[in-house]
C-alpha positions as CSV (number, residue, x, y, z in Angstrom):
1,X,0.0,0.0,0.0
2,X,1.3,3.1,-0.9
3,X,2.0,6.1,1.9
4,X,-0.5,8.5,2.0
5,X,1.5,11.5,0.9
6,X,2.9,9.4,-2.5
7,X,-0.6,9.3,-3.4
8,X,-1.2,13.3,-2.4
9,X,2.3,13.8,-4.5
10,X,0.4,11.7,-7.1
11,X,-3.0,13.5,-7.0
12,X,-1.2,16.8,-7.4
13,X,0.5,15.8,-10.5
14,X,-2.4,14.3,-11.9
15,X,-4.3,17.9,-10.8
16,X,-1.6,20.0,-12.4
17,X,-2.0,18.3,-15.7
18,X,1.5,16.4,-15.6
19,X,1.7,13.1,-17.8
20,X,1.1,9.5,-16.3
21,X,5.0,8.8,-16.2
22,X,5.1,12.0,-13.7
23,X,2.8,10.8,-11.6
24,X,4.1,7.0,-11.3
25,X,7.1,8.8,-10.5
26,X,6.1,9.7,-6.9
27,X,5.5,5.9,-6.3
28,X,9.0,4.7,-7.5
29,X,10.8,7.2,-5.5
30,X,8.6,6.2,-2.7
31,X,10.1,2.6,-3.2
32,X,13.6,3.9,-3.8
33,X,13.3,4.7,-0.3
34,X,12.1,1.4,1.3
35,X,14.8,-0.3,-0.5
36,X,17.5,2.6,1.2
37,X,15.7,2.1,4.6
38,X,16.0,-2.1,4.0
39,X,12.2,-2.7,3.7
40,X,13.0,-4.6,0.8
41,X,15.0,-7.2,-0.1
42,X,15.4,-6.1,-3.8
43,X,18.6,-3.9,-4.7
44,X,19.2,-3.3,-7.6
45,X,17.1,0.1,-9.2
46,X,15.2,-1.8,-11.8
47,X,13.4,-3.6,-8.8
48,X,12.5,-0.5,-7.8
49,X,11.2,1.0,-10.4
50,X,9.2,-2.0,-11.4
51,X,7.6,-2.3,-7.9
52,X,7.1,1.7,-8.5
53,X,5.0,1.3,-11.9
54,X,3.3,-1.6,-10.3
55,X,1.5,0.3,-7.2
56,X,0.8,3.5,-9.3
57,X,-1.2,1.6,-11.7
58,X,-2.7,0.0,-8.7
59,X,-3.2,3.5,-7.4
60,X,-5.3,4.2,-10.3
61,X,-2.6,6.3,-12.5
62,X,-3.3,6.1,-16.0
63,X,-0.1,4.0,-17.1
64,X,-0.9,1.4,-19.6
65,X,0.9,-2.0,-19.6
66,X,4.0,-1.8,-22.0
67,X,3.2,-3.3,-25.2
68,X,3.9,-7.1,-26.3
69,X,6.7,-6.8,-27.7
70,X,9.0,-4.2,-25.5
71,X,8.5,-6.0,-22.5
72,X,8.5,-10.1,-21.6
73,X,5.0,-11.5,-21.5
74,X,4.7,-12.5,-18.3
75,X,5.3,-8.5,-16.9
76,X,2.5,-7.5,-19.9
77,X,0.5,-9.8,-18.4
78,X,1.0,-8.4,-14.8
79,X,1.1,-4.8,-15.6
80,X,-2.6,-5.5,-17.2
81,X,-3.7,-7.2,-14.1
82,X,-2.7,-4.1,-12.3
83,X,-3.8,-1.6,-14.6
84,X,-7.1,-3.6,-14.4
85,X,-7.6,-3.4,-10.7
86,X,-6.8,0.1,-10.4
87,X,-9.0,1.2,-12.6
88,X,-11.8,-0.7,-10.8
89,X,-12.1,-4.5,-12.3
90,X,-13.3,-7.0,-10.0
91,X,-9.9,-9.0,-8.6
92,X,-9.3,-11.6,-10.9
93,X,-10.5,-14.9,-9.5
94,X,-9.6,-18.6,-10.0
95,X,-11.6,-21.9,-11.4
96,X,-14.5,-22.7,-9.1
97,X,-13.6,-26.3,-8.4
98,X,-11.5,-26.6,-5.2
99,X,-7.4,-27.2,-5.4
100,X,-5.9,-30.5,-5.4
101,X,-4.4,-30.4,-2.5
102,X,-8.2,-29.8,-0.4
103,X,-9.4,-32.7,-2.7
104,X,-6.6,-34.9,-1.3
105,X,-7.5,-33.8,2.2
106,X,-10.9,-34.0,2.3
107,X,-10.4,-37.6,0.8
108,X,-8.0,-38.7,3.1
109,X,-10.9,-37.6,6.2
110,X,-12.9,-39.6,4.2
111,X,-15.4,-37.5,2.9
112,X,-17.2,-37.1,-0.7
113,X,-16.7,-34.2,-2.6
114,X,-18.2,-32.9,-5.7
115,X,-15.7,-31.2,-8.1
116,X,-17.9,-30.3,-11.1
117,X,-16.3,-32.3,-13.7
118,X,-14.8,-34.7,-10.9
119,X,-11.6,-34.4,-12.8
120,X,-8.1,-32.8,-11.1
121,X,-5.4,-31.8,-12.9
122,X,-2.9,-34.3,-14.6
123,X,-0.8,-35.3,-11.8
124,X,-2.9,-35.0,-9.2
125,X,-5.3,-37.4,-10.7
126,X,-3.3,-40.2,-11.6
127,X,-2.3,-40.7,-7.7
128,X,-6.5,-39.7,-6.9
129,X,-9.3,-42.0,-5.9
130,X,-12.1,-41.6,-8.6
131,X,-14.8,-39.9,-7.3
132,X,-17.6,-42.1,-6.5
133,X,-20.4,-40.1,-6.5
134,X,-21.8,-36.6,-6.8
135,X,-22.1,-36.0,-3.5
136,X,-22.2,-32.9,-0.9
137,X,-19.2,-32.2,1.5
138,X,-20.2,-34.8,4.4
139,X,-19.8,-38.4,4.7
């Protein structure tokens, strides 16, 4: 969470017409000076400015994600997430049916479980007991 006066030091910017790389500015200062205080453990200056960009588009600045080719796709990917959820989109959320890890658990207590599609992922399902029948969490 960003410090209250980065985001004032944000909203000013923003206020006085300054461009979106202004404003994300304030943040990776801000971060610059976690990592001087030892808040962090990243070091090196790219960290920080990648952990800068990340909370001002969190904070709602108007930075878009770097396009698909300047940046890998796995940070494209994140900078969109972030982008997303500071510009209000719901937080992203997983598949409905429960992990494989619960599955195994509630198995092993010796419980049914109804997964949807009663099917887990690759490896998990190989080492699985079938599912025997659709069945609500109880025995």
């Amino acid at each position: 969470m960003p410090e209250r006066q980065t985001l004032q030091r944000a909203r000013r910017d923003k206020h006085q017409g300054k461009a979106p790389p202004t404003q994300a500015g304030e943040f990776v200062r801000e971060e610059f000076h976690h990592i001087r205080e030892g808040k962090h453990g990243a070091r090196s200056p790219q960290q920080a400015i990648a952990i800068g960009l990340s909370k001002a588009r969190r904070a709602g600045v108007e930075l878009e994600p770097p396009a698909a080719g300047d940046a890998s796709e796995n940070t494209v990917r994140r900078a969109a997430r972030d982008y997303a959820r500071g510009h209000g989109a719901a937080n992203p959320r997983r598949c409905g049916n429960p992990s494989c890890e619960y599955i195994r658990y509630i198995r092993m207590k010796g419980y049914r479980i109804y997964t949807g599609s009663c099917v887990m992922c690759c490896s998990c399902s190989a080492a699985a007991v079938p599912c025997r029948s659709a069945g609500a969490v109880g025995s």
